[in-house]
N, C-alpha and C positions, 0 to 999 in steps of 0.2 A: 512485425510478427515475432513473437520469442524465439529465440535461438531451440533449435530442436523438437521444433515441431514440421511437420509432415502434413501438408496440403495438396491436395489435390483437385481439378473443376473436370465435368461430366457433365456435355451436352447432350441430351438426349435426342433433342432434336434440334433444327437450324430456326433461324428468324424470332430468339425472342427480345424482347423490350427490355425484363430484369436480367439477371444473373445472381443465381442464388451464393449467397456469400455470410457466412458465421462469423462472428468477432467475440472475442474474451478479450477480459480485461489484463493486464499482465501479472497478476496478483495468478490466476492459471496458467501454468506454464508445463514444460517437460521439466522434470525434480520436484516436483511440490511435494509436500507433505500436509493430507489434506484429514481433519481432524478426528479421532478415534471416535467411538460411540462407549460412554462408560455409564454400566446400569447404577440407578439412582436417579439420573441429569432426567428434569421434565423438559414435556417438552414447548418449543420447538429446538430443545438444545441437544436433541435424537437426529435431528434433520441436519445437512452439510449443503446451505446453499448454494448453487452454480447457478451462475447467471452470462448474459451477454446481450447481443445485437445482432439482428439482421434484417432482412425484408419485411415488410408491414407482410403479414401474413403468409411467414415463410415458415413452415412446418422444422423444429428442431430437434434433434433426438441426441441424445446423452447416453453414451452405453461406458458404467464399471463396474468390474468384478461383477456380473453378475445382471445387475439392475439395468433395466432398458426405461428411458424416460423421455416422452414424447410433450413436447410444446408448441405454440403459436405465438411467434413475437407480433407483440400487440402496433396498435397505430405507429406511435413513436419508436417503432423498433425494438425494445428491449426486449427481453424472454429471462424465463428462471424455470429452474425444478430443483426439487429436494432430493440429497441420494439419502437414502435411510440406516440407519444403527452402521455404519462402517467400521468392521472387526479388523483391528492391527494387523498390519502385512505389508507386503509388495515386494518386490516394485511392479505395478503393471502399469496395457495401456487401457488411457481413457480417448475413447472414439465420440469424436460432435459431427455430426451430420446433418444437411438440411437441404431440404425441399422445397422448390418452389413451382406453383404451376403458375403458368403466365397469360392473360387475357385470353390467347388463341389455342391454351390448351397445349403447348409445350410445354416441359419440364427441364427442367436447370438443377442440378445438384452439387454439394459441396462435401467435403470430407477432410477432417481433421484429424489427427492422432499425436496427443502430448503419451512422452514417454518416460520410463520410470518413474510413475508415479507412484507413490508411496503411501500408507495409511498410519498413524502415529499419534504424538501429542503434540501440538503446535502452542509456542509462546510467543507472548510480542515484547520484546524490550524499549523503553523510552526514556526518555528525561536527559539528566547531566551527564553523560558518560562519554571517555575518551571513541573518537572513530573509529580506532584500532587497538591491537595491542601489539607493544614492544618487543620485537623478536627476542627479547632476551625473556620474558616472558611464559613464549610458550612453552608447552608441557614436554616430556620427550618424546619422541618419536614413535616406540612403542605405543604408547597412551591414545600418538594423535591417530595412526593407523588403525587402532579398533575405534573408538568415535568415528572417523571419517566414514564406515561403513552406514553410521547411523544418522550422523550429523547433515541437516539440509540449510539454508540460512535465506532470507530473502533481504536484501539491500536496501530502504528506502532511504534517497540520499534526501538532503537538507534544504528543502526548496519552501518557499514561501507562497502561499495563495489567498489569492480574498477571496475566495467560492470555493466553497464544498467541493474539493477535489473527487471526480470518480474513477481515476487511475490513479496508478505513481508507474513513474518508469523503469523500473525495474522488474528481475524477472527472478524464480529462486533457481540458485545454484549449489552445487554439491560440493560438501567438503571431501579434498584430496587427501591422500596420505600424508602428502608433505606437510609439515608443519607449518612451513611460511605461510599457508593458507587461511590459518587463527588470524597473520595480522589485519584480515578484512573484518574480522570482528571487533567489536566493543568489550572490553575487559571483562565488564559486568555479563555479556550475556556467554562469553565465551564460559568463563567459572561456571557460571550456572547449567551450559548445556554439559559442561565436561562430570559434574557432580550428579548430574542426574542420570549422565550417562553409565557412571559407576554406581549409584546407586541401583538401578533398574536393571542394568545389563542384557537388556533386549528390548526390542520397540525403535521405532523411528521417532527422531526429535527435528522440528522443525521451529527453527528459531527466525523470526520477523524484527528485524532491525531499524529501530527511529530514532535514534541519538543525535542530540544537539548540544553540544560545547557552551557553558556558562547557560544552561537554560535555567527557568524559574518555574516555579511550580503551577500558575496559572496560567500563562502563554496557550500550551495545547489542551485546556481547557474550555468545555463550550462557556459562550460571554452569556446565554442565559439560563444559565447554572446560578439559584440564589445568593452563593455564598462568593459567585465573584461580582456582583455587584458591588460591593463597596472601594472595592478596588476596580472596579469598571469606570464609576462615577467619577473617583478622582482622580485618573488616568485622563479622561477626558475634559473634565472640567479642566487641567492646567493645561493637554493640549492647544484648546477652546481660547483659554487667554491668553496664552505664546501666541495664538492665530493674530487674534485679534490685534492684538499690541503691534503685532508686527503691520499688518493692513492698515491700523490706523497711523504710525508713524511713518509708513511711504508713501499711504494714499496712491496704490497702484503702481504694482510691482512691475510692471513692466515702463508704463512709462516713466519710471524712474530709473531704470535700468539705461534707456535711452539717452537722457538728460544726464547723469551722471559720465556715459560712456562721450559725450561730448564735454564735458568739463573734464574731461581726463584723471576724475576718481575712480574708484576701485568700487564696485558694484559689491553690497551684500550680499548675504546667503539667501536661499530661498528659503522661504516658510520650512519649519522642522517638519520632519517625513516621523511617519509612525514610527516605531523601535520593533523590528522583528520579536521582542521580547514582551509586546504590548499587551495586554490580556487577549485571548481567544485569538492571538495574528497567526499563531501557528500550527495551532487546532486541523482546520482544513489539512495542511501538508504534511505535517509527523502522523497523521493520524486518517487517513483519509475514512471516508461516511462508507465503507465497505464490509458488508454484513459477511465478514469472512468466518467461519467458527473458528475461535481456540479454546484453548483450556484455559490459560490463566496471562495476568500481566508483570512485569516488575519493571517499577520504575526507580531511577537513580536520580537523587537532590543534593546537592549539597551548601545552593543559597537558598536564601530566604526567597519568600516571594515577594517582597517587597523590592530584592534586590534589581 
């Protein structure tokens, strides 16, 4: 559970079978910064999806600023509702609550409250860019103490999956006065939150962090996107015959492994492993399949894709 949030359970009565219980993903947390409503945007880009898990037909309510929103998580547990046109502010709290009645007609209840939460312009940074930035770097102190007022950041560290990720581990955190605080940021998105933050001079800025060191331009791209095809095919056609070549010159990697360890030679390497850099390997984790709203993306390259 994210740090700074507020749980509570409320049996109503004794002897039941469930226990009503809510879950959000960590993408929700206490600090968020959850995306503005700006006139123009059609829709569903008016709507600010929440979502999560609980009891196959556990009653779930969503209460911010205002708006009260009532669901039923389905078979498989999940639930959603839309909060609507969300006007610039905060920080306040948002309350999850949910209900569940049990076969015998008891009732189980749950209560959550994420706090300072905030309403703003949300961006997600990705590609090539350093982890951090070099204290020598940051801005001065002045600078960084009015930003920190505004500045929110969520962490997604550098992990690899072969499934459509539908968390990351991480939670958003609030920028300090202290400056040393910038070094959790990526250079690129640090510059960009601090110039918007002077350009606009009021609003919450929520910055989502994806950076990967030496990354290439197709990795966190999805693999059946037209245009990485041609670099999909040949990625794998040479992995295919490294396979191969290899299988057919040991004729079974293990019992050659055996026979080799008894002749007292040095055992090969195993078949080549994908390259985290491989087309679409990183897709799922820099980027996980989570209908968050933001405003806008920028990503930082500076190899080829080929590289």
């Amino acid at each position: 559970m994210s740090t700074g949030i507020l749980a509570a359970w409320a049996l109503v009565s004794a002897g039941l079978n469930l226990m009503a219980e809510v879950k959000l993903p960590n993408c929700f947390s206490s600090h968020m910064v959850l995306q503005q409503y700006r006139p123009g945007w059609k829709s569903p880009s008016e709507f600010v999806p929440f979502w999560g898990a609980a009891e196959e037909g556990e009653d779930v309510t969503v209460e911010f600023r205002g708006q009260r929103l009532t669901t039923k998580a389905k078979k498989d547990g999940s639930w959603e509702v839309r909060l609507a046109k969300l006007s610039a502010g905060g920080p306040h709290d948002l309350v999850v609550t949910g209900r569940l009645v049990g076969k015998n007609r008891t009732v189980s209840t749950y209560r959550m409250v994420l706090t300072n939460v905030v309403v703003g312009d949300v961006w997600v940074f990705g590609g090539q860019a350093r982890a951090g930035t070099p204290a020598e770097r940051i801005p001065s102190r002045e600078l960084a103490e009015q930003a920190a007022r505004r500045l929110r950041f969520l962490p997604v560290p550098s992990l690899r999956w072969t499934n459509p990720a539908k968390d990351i581990p991480a939670a958003w955190q609030p920028v300090t006065t202290d400056p040393a605080t910038f070094t959790n940021l990526s250079n690129v998105a640090l510059y960009f939150g601090l110039n918007l933050f002077q350009a606009q001079g009021d609003g919450f800025i929520g910055l989502i962090e994806t950076p990967w060191e030496n990354l290439n331009g197709v990795s966190p791209t999805p693999v059946d996107r037209p245009e990485q095809q041609t670099i999909l095919d040949f990625g794998r056609a040479a992995e295919r015959q490294a396979y191969d070549e290899f299988q057919a010159s040991l004729g079974g990697f293990q019992r050659q492994i055996i026979r080799l360890k008894r002749l007292g030679q040095i055992a090969p390497e195993p078949p080549p492993k994908i390259r985290p850099l491989y087309p679409g390997k990183l897709r799922d984790g820099l980027v996980p399949g989570l209908p968050y709203t933001v405003r806008g993306a920028l990503w930082g390259e500076s190899s080829p894709a080929g590289h």
